[in-house]
N, CA, C and O atoms as a GROMACS GRO file, in nm:
protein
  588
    1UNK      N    1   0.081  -0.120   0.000
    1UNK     CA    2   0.000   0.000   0.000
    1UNK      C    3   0.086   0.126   0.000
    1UNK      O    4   0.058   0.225  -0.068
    2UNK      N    5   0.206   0.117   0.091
    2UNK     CA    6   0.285   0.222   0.113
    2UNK      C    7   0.367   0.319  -0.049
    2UNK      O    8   0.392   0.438  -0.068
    3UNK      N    9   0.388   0.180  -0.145
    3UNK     CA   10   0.420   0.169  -0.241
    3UNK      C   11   0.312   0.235  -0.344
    3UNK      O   12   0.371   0.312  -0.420
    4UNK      N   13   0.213   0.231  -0.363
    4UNK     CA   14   0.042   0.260  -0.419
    4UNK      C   15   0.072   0.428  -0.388
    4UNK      O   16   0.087   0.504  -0.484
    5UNK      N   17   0.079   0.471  -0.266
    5UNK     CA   18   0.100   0.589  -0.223
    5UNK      C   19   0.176   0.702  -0.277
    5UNK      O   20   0.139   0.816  -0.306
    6UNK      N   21   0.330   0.627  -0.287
    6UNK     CA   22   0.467   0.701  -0.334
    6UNK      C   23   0.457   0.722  -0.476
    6UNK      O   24   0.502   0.827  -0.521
    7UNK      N   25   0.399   0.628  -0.563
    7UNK     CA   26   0.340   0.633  -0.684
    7UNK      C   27   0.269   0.769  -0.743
    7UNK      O   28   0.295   0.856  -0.827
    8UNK      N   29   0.140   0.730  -0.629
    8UNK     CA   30   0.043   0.812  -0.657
    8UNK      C   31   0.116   0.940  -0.627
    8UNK      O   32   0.117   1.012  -0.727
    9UNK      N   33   0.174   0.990  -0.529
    9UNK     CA   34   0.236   1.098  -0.479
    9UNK      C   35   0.311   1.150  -0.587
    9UNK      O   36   0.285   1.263  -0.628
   10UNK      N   37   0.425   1.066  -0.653
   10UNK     CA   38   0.490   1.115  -0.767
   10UNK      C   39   0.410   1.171  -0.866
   10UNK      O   40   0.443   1.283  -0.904
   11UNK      N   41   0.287   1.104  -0.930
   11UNK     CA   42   0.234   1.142  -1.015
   11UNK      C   43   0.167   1.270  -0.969
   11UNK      O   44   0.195   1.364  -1.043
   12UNK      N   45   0.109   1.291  -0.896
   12UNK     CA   46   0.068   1.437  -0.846
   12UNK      C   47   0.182   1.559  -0.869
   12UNK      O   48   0.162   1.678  -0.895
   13UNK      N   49   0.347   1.464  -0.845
   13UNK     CA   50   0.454   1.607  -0.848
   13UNK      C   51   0.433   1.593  -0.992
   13UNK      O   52   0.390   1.706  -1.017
   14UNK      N   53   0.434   1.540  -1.089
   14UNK     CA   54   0.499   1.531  -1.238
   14UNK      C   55   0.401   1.615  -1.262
   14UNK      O   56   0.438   1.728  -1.295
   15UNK      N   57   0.197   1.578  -1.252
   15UNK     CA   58   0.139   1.674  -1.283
   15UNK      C   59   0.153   1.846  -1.244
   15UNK      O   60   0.134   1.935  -1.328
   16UNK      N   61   0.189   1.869  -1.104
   16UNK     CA   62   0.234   2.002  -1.067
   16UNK      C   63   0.317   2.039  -1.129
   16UNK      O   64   0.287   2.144  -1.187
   17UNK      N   65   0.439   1.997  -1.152
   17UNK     CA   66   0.521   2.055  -1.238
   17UNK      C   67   0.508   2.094  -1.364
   17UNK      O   68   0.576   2.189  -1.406
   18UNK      N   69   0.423   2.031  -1.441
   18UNK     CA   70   0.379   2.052  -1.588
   18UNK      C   71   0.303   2.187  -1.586
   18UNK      O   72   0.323   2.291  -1.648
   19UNK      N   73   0.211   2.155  -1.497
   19UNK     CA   74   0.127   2.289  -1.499
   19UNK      C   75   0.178   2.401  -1.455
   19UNK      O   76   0.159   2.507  -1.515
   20UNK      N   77   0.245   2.392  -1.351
   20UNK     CA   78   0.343   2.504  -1.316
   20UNK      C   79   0.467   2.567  -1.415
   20UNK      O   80   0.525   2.674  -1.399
   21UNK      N   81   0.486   2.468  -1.517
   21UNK     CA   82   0.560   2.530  -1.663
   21UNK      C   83   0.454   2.588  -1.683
   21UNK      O   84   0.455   2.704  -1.642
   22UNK      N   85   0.357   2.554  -1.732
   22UNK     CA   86   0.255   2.676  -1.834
   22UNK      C   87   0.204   2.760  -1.749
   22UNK      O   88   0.102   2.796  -1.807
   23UNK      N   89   0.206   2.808  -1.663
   23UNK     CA   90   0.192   2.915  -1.526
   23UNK      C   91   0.327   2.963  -1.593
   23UNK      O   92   0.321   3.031  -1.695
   24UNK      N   93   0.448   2.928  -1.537
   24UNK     CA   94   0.590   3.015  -1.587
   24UNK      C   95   0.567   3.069  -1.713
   24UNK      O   96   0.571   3.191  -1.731
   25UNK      N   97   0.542   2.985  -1.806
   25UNK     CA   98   0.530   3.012  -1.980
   25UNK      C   99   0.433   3.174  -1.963
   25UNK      O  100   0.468   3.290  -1.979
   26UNK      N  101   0.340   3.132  -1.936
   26UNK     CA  102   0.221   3.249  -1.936
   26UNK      C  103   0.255   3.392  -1.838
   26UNK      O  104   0.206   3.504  -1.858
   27UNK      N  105   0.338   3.361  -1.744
   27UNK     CA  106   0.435   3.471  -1.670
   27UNK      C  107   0.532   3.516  -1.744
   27UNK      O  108   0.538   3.638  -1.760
   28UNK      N  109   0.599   3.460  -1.786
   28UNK     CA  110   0.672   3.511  -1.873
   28UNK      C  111   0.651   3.595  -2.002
   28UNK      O  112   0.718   3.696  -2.025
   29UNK      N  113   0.560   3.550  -2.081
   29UNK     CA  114   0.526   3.612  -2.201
   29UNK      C  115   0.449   3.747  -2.155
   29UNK      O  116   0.459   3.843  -2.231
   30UNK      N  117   0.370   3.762  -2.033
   30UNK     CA  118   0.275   3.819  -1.994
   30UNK      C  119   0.426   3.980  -1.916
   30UNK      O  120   0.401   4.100  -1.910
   31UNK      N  121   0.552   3.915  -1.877
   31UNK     CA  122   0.640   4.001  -1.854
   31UNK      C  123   0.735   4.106  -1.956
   31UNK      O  124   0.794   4.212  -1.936
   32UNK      N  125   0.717   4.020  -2.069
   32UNK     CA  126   0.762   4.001  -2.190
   32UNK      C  127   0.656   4.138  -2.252
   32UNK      O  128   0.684   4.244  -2.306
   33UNK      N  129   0.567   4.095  -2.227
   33UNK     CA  130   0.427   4.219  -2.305
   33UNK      C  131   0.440   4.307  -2.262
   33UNK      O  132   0.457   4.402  -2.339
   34UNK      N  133   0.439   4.340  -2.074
   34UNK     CA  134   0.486   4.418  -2.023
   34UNK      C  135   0.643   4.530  -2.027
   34UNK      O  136   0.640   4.652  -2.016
   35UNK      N  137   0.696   4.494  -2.035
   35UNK     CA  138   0.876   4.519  -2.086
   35UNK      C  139   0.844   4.584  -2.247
   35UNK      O  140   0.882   4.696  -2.281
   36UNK      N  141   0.770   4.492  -2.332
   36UNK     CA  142   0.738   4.561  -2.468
   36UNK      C  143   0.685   4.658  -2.450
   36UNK      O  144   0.755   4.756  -2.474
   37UNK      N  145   0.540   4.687  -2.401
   37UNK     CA  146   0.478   4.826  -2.370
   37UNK      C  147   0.507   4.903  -2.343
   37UNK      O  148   0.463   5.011  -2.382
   38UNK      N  149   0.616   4.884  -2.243
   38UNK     CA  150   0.646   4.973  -2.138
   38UNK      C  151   0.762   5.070  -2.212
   38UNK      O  152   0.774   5.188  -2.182
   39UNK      N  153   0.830   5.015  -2.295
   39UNK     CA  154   0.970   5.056  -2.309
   39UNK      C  155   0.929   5.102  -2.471
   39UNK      O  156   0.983   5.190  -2.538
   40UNK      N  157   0.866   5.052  -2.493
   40UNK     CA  158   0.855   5.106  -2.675
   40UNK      C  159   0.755   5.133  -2.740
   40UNK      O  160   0.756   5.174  -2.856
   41UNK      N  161   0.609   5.104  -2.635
   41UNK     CA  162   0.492   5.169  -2.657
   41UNK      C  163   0.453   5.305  -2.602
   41UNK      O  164   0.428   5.412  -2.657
   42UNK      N  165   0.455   5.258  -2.449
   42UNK     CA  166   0.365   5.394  -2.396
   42UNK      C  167   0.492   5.496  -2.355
   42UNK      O  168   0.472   5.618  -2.359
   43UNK      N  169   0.582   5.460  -2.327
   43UNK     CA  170   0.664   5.594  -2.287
   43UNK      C  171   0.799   5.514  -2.321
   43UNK      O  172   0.869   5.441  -2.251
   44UNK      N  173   0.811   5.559  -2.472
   44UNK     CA  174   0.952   5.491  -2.538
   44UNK      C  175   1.141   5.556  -2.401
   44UNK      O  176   1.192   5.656  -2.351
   45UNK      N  177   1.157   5.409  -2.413
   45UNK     CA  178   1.276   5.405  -2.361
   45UNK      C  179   1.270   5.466  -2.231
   45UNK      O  180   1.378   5.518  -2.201
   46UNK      N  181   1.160   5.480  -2.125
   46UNK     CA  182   1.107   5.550  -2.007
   46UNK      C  183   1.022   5.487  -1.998
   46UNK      O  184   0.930   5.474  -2.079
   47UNK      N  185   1.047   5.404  -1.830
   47UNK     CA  186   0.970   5.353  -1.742
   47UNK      C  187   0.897   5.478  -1.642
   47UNK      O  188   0.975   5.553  -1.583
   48UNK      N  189   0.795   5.492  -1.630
   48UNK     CA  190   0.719   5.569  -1.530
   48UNK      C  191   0.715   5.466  -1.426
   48UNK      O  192   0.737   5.345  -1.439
   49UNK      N  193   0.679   5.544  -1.305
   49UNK     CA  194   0.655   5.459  -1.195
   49UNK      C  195   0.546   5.342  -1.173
   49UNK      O  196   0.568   5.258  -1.086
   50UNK      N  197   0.458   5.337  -1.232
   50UNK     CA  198   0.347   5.249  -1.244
   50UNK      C  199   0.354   5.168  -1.311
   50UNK      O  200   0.307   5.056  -1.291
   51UNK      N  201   0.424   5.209  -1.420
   51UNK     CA  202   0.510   5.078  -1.563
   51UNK      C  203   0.646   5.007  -1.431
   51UNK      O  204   0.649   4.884  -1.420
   52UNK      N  205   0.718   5.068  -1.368
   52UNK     CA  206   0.834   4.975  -1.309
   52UNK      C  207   0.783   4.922  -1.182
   52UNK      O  208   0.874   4.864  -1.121
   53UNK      N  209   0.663   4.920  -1.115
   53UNK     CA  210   0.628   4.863  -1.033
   53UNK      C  211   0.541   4.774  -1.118
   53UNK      O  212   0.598   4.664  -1.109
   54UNK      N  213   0.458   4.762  -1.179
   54UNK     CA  214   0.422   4.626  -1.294
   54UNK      C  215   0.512   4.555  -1.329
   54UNK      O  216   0.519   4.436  -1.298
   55UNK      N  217   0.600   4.620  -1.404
   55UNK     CA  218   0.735   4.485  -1.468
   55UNK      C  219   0.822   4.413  -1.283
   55UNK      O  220   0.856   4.297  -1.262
   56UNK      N  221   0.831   4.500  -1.212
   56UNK     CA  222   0.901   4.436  -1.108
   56UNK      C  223   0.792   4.303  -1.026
   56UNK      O  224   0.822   4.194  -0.978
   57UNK      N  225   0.652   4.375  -1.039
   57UNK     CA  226   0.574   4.255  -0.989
   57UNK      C  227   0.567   4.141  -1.032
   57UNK      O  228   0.562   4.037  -0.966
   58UNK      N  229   0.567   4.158  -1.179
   58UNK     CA  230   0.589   4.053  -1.273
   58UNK      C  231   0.705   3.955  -1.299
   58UNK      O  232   0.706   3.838  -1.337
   59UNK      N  233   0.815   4.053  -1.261
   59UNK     CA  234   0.926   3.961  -1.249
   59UNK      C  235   0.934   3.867  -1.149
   59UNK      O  236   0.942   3.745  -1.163
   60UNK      N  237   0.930   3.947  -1.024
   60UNK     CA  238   0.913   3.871  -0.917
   60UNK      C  239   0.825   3.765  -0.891
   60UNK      O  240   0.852   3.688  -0.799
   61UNK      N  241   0.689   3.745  -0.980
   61UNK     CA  242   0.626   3.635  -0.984
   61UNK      C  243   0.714   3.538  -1.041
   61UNK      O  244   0.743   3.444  -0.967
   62UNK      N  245   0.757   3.541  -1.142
   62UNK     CA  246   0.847   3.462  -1.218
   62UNK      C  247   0.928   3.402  -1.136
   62UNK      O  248   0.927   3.279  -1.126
   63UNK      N  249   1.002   3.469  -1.071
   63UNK     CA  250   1.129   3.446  -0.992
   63UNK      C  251   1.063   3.323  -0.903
   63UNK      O  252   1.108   3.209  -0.890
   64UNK      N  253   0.922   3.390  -0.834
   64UNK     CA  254   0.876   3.314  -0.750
   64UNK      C  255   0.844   3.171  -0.795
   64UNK      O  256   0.877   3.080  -0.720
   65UNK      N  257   0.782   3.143  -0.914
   65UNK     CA  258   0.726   3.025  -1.005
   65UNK      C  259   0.878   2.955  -1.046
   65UNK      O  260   0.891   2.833  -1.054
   66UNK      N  261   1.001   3.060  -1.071
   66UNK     CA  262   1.090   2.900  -1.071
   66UNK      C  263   1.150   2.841  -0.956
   66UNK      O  264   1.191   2.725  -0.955
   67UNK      N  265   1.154   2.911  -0.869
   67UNK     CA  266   1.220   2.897  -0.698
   67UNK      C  267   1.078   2.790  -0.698
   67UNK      O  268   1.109   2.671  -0.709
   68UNK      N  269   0.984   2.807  -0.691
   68UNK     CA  270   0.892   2.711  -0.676
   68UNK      C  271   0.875   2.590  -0.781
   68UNK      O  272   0.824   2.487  -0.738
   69UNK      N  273   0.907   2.596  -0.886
   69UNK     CA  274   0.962   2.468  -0.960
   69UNK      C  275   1.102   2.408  -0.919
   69UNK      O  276   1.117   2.287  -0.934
   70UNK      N  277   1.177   2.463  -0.882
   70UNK     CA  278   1.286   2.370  -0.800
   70UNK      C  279   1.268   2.333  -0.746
   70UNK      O  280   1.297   2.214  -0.740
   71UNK      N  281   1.200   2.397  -0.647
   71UNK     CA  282   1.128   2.295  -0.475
   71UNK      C  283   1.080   2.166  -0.500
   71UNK      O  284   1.101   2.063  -0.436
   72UNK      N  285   0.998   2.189  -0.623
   72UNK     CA  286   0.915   2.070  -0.646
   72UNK      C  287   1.000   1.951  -0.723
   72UNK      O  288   0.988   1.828  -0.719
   73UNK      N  289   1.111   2.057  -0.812
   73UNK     CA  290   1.186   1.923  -0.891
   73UNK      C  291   1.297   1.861  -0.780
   73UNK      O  292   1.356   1.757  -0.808
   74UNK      N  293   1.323   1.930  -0.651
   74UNK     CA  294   1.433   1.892  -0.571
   74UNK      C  295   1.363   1.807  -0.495
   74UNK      O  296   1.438   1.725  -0.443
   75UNK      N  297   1.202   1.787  -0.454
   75UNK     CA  298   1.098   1.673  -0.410
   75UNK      C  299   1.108   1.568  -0.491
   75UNK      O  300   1.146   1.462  -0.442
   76UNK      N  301   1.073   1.576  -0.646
   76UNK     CA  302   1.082   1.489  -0.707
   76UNK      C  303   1.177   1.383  -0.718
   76UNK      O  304   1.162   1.261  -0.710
   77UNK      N  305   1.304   1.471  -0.744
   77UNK     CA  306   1.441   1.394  -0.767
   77UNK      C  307   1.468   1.332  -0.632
   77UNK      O  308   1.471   1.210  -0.640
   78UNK      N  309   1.493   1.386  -0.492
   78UNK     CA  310   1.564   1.360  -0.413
   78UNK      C  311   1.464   1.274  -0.313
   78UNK      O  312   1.505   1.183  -0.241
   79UNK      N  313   1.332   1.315  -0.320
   79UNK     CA  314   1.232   1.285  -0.197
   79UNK      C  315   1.229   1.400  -0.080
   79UNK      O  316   1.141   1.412   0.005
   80UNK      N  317   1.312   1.458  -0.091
   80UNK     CA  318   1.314   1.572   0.025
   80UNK      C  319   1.306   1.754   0.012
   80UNK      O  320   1.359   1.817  -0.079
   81UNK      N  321   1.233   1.813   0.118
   81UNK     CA  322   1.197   1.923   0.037
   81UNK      C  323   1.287   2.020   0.135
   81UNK      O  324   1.279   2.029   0.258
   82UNK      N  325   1.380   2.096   0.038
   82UNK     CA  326   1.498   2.184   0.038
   82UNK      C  327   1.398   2.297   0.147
   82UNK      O  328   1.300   2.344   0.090
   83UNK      N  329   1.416   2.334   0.273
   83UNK     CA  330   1.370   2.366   0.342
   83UNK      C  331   1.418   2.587   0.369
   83UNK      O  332   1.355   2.685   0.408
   84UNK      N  333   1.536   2.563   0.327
   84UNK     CA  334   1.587   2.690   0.316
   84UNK      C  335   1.544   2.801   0.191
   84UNK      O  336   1.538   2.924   0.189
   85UNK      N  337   1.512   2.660   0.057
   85UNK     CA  338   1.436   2.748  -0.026
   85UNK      C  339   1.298   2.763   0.020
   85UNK      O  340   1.240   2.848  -0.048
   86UNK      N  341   1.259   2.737   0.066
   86UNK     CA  342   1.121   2.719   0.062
   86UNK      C  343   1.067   2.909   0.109
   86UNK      O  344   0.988   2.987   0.056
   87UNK      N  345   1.172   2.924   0.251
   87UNK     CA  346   1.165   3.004   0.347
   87UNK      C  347   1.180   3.130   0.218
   87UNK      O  348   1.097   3.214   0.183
   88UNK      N  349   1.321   3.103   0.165
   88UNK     CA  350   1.377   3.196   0.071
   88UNK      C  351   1.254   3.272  -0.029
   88UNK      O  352   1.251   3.395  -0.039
   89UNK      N  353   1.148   3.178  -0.105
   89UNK     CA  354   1.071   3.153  -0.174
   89UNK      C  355   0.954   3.236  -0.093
   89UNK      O  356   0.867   3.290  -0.162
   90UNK      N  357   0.948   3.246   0.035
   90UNK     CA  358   0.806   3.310   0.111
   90UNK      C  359   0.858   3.460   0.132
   90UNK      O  360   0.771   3.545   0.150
   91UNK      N  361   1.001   3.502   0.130
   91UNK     CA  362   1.070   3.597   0.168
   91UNK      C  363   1.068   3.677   0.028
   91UNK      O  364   1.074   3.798   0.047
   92UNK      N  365   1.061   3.638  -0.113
   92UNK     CA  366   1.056   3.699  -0.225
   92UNK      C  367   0.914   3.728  -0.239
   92UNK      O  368   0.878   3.839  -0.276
   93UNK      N  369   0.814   3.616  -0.205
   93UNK     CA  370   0.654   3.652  -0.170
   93UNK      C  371   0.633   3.769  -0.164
   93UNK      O  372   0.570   3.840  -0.242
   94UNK      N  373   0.719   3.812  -0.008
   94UNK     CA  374   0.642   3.907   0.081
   94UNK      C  375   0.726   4.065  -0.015
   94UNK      O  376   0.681   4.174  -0.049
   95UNK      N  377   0.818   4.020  -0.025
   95UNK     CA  378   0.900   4.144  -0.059
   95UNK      C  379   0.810   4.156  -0.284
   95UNK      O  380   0.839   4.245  -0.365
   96UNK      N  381   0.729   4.057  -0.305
   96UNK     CA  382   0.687   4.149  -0.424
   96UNK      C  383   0.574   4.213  -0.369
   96UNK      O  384   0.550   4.325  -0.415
   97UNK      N  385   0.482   4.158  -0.262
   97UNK     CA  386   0.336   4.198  -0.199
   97UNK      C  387   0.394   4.324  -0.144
   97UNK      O  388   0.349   4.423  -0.201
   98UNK      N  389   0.499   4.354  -0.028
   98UNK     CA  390   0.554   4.491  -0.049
   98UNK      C  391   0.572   4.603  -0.170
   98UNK      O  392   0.543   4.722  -0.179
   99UNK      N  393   0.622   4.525  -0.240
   99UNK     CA  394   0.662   4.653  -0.373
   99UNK      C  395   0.486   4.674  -0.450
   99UNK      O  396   0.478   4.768  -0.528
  100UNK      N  397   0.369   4.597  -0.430
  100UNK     CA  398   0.300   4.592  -0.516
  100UNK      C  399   0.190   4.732  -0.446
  100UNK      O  400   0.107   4.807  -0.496
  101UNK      N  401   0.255   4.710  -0.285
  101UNK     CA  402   0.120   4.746  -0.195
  101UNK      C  403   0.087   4.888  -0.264
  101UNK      O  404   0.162   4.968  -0.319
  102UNK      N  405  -0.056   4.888  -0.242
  102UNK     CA  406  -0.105   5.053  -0.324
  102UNK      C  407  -0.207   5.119  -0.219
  102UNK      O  408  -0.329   5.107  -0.207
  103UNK      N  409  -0.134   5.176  -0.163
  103UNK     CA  410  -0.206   5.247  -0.025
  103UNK      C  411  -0.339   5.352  -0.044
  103UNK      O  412  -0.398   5.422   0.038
  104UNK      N  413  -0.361   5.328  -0.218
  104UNK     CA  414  -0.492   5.461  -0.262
  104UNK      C  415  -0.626   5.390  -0.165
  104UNK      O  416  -0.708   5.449  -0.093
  105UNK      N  417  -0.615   5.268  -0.189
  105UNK     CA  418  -0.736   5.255  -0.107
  105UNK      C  419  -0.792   5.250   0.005
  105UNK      O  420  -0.908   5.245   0.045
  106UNK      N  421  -0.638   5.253   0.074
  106UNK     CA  422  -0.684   5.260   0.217
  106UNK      C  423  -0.698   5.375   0.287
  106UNK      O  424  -0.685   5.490   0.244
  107UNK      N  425  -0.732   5.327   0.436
  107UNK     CA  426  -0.767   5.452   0.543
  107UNK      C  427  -0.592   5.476   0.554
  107UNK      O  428  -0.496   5.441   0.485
  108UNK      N  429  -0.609   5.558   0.682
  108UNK     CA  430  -0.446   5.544   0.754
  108UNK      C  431  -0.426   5.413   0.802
  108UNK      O  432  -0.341   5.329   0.774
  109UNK      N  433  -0.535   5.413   0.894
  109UNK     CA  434  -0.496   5.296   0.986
  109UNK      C  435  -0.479   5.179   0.945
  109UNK      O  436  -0.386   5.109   0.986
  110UNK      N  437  -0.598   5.124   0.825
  110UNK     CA  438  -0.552   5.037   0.765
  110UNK      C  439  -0.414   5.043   0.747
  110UNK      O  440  -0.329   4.978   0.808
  111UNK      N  441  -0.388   5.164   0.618
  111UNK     CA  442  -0.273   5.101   0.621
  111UNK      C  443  -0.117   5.085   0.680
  111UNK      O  444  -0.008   5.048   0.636
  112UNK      N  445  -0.184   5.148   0.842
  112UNK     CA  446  -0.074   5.070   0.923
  112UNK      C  447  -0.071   4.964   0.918
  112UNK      O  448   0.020   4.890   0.879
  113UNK      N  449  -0.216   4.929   0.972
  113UNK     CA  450  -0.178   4.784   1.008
  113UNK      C  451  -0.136   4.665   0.914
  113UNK      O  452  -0.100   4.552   0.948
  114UNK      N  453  -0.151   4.721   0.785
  114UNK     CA  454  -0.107   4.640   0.688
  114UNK      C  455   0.038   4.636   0.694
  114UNK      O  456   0.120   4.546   0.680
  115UNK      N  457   0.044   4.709   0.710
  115UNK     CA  458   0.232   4.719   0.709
  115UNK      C  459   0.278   4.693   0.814
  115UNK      O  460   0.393   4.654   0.797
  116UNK      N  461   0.233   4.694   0.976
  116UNK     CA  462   0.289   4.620   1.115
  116UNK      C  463   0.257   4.438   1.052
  116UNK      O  464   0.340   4.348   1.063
  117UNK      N  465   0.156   4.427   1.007
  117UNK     CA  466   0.165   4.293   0.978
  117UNK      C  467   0.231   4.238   0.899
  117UNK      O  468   0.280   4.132   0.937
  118UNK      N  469   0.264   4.288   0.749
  118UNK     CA  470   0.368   4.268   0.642
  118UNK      C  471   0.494   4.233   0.731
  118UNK      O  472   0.562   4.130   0.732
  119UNK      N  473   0.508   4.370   0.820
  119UNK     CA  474   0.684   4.354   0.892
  119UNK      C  475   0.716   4.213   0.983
  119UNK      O  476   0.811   4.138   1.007
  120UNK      N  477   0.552   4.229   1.024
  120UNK     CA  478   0.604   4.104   1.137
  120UNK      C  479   0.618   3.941   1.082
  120UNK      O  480   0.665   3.839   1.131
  121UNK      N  481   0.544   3.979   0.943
  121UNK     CA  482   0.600   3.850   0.861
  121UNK      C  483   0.769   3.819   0.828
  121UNK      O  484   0.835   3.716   0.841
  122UNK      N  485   0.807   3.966   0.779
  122UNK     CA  486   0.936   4.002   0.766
  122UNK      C  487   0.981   3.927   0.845
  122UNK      O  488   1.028   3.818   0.811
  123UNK      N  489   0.977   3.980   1.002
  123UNK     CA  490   1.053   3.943   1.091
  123UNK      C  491   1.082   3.781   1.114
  123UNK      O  492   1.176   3.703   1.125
  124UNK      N  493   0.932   3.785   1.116
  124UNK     CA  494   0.964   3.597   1.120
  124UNK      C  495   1.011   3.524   1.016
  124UNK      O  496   1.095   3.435   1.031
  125UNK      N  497   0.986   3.539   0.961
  125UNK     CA  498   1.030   3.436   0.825
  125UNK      C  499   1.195   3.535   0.801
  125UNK      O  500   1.201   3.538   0.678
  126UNK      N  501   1.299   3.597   0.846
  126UNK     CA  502   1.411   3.658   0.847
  126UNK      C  503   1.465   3.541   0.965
  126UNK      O  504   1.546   3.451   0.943
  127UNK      N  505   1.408   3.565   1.076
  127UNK     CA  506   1.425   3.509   1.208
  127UNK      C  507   1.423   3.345   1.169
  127UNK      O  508   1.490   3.270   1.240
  128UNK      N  509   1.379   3.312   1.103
  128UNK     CA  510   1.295   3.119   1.105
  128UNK      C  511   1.448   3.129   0.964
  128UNK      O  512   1.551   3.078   1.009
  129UNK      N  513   1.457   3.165   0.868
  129UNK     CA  514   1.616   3.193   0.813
  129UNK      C  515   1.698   3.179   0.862
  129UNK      O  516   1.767   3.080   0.839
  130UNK      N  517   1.741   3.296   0.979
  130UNK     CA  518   1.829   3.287   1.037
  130UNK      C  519   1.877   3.135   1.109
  130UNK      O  520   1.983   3.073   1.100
  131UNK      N  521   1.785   3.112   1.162
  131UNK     CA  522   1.789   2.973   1.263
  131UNK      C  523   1.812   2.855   1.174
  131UNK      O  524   1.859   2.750   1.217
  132UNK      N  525   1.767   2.878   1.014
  132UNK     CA  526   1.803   2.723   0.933
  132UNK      C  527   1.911   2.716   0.902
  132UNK      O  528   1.971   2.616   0.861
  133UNK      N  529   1.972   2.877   0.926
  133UNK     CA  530   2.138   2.887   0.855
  133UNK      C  531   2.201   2.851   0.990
  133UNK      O  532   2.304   2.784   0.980
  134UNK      N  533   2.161   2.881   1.111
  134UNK     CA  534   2.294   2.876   1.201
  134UNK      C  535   2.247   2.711   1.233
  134UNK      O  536   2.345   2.642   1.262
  135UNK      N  537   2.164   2.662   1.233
  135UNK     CA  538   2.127   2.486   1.260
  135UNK      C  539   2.208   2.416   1.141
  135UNK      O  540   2.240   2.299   1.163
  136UNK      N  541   2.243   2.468   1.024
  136UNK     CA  542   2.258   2.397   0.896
  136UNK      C  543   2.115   2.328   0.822
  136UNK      O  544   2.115   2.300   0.702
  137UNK      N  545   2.043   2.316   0.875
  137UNK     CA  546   1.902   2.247   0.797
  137UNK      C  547   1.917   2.345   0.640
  137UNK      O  548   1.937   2.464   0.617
  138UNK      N  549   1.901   2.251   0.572
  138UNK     CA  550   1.856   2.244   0.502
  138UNK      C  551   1.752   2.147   0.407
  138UNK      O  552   1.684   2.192   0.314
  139UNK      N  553   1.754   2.012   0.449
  139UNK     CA  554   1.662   1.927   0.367
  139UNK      C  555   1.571   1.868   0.466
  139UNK      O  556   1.615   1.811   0.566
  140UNK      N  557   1.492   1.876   0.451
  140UNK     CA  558   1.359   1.784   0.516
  140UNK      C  559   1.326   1.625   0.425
  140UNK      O  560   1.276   1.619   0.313
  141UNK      N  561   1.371   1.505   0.514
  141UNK     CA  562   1.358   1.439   0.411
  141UNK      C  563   1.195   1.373   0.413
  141UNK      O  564   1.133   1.359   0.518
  142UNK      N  565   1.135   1.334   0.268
  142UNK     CA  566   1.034   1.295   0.319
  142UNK      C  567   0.982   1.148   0.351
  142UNK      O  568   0.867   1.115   0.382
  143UNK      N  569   1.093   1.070   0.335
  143UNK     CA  570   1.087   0.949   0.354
  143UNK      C  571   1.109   0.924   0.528
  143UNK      O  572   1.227   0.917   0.565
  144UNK      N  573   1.020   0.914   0.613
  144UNK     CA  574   1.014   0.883   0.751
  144UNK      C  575   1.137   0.798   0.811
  144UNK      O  576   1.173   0.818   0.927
  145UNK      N  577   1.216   0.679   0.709
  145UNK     CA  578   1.313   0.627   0.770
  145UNK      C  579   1.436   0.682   0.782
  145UNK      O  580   1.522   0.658   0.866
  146UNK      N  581   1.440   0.790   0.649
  146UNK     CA  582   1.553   0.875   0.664
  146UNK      C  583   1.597   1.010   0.716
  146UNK      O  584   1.695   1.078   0.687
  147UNK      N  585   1.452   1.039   0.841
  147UNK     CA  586   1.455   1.120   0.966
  147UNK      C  587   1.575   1.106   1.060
  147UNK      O  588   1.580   1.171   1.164
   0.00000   0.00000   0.00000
């Protein structure tokens, strides 16, 4: 049965990964359109601020979708999931949801508190970093005997 499982499990990564190429594919071209517009349509050879916070969001998705296809191909290949990217991968998250934030809609307070909460993600996931680098962790394996 255990065997039935690891199977099935693989086939779930092979399907994620496929689809997560055409997620990248479609990020990409979609960054690609962006970068075209930006630079040779609407304000040749001049990024405005609203054009370089789009292309940077966009990149950074990207970035995020292949850091997240490694994870999954370093599951696949090895059985174990690279634990330092993972962190790394939530830390590029937060830092595009930073660059994206658009404070027109909020109150003040909102958007304090959006931003005490953003930081305190910061903090932790900096802090939960810190601790995988000074422990050495890096792999989580997922095979229970090789805990």
């Amino acid at each position: 049965m255990i065997k039935i499982v690891e199977k099935f499990e693989k086939i779930v990564y092979a399907v994620l990964m496929a689809l997560l190429m055409l997620v990248l594919i479609g990020s990409l071209v979609d960054l690609v359109w962006l970068l075209y517009n930006a630079l040779l349509i609407d304000t040749p050879a001049l990024l405005e601020s609203r054009e370089l916070v789009a292309v940077l969001g966009a990149f950074l998705l990207v970035l995020i979708g292949v850091e997240l296809l490694d994870t999954i191909k370093a599951y696949f290949k090895e059985n174990a999931i690279h634990v330092e990217i993972v962190v790394l991968l939530a830390i590029i998250a937060v830092a595009r949801k930073v660059i994206l934030l658009d404070p027109t809609g909020l109150s003040g307070y909102e958007y304090g508190f959006e931003l005490m909460g953003i930081g305190i993600i910061v903090a932790g996931l900096a802090g939960g970093y810190y601790l995988i680098k000074k422990a050495g962790i890096t792999v989580v394996s997922g095979n229970p005997d090789e805990k």
